[in-house]
N, C-alpha and C positions, 0 to 999 in steps of 0.2 A: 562043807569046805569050799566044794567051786561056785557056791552061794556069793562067800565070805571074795574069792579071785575077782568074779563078775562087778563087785562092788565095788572093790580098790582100782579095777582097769574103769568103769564108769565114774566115779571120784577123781582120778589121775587125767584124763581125758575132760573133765569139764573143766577142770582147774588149768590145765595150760592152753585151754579154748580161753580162759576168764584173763593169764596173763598175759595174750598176745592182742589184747581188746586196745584199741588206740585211743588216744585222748584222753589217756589216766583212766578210763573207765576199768582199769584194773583195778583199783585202789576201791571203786565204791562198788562194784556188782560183785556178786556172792557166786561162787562156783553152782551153787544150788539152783539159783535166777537162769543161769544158762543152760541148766539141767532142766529144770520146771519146760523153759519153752522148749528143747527139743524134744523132750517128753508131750508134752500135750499138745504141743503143733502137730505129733504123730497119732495121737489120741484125736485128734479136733477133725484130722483128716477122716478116718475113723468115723466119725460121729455126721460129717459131713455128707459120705458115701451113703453109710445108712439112713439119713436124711433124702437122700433123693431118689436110693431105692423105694422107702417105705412112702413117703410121697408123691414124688415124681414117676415111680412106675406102679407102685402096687395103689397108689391114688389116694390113700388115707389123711385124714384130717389133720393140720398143720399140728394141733395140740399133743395129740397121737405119736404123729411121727418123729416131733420135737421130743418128747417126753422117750419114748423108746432108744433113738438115738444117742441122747445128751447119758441116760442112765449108763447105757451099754460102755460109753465112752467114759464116763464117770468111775466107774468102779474100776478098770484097766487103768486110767488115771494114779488110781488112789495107790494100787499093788505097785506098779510101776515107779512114783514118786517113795513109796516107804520104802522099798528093797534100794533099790538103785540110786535113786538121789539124793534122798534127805537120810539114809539108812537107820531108819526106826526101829527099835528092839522095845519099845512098848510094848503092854498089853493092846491085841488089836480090839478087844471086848469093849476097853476103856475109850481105844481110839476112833475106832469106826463107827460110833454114835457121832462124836461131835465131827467128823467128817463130814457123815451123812448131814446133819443140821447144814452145815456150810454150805454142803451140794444141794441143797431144797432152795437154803435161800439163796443163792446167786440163781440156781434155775427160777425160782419166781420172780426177780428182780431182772435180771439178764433174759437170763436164754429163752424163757417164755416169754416175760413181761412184754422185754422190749423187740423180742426178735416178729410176734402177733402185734405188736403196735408197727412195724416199720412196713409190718406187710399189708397191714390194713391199711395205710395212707398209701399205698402200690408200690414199694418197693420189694423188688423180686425175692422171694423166700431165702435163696442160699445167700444173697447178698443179706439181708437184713442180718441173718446168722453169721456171717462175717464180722460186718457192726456191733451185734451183743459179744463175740467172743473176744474182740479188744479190749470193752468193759470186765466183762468177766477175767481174763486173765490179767490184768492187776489186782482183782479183787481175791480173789480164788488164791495166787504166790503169797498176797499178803497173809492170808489166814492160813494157808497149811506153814508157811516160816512160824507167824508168834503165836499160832495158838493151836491146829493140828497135831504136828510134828516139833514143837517148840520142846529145847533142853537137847532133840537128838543131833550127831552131828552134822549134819547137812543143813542143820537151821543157824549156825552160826554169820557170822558178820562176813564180808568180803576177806580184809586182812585177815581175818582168823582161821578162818578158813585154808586161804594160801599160804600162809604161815604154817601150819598145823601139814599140810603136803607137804610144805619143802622142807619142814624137819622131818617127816618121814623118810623122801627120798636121800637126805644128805645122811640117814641115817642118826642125826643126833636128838631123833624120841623116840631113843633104843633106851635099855636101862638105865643107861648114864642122865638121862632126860626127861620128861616129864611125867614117864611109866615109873620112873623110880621114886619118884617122891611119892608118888601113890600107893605104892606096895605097902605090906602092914611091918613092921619089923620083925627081924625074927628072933629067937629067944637069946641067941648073943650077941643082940642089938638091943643098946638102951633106945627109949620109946622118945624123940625129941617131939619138944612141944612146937604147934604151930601157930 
């Protein structure tokens, strides 16, 4: 149950972070979008630390310490965006395969690829990983919105979304509201067709 609190105060707090956004970017970014980056902006931080720990002090090899890192950051990610942001009630059995797929390939295309391409032509290690994470986090929101986490509510549209809070908060997707059309009838309620 303070699973289920933590979720509605994390949903309610992205969503009036998303309505007070200026220049109409309310209407097009998704409460999820603003969930996604302060999520793994804290995850990236994370991933960054251990990045100059495992390289910059304990000395290990870029591939090594990128891969360690990014993983460790990855999976904290992945628990973080299902409970809290996109609030997934999937099977995780089902989910966290094609997660994983997603996290391999952006790490191959991103965060190794190009973060060991930027530092081979000399640009400074944490700075090239700065570089690959601006690539990656467009790529990474677009895949856990329509194809990780897709159907759950957190993957919905901007509007839908803020829509979907403020009829919570005003109270009118209480029974009278969209919970009621979905109920099943009860035996002295004729069954209307839809």
């Amino acid at each position: 149950m303070e699973g289920v609190a933590h979720q509605a105060r994390f949903a309610a707090l992205m969503t009036a972070i998303t309505r007070r956004l200026p220049f109409g970017l309310s209407e097009v970014v998704a409460p999820s979008l603003v969930g996604y980056l302060l999520i793994n902006l804290c995850t990236f931080f994370i991933d960054l630390s251990l990045l100059g720990l495992f390289h910059g002090t304990l000395r290990w090899p870029i591939p090594a310490a990128v891969t360690l890192s990014y993983g460790t950051a990855s999976v904290l990610s992945y628990v973080l965006n299902r409970v809290l942001n996109f609030r997934s009630h999937d099977d995780v059995g089902r989910q966290f395969p094609v997660y994983v797929a997603v996290s391999v390939s952006n790490y191959l295309i991103f965060v190794l690829g190009l973060t060991d391409l930027l530092s081979a032509v000399g640009v400074y290690y944490e700075f090239s990983r700065i570089l690959a994470a601006c690539c990656e986090a467009v790529y990474l929101y677009t895949m856990l919105r329509f194809v990780v986490f897709r159907g759950s509510p957190g993957a919905m549209g901007a509007r839908e979304q803020v829509t979907t809070a403020t009829e919570r908060e005003s109270g009118s997707g209480s029974e009278s509201g969209s919970a009621a059309q979905e109920r099943p009838p009860t035996e002295t309620e004729p069954a209307t067709p839809r």
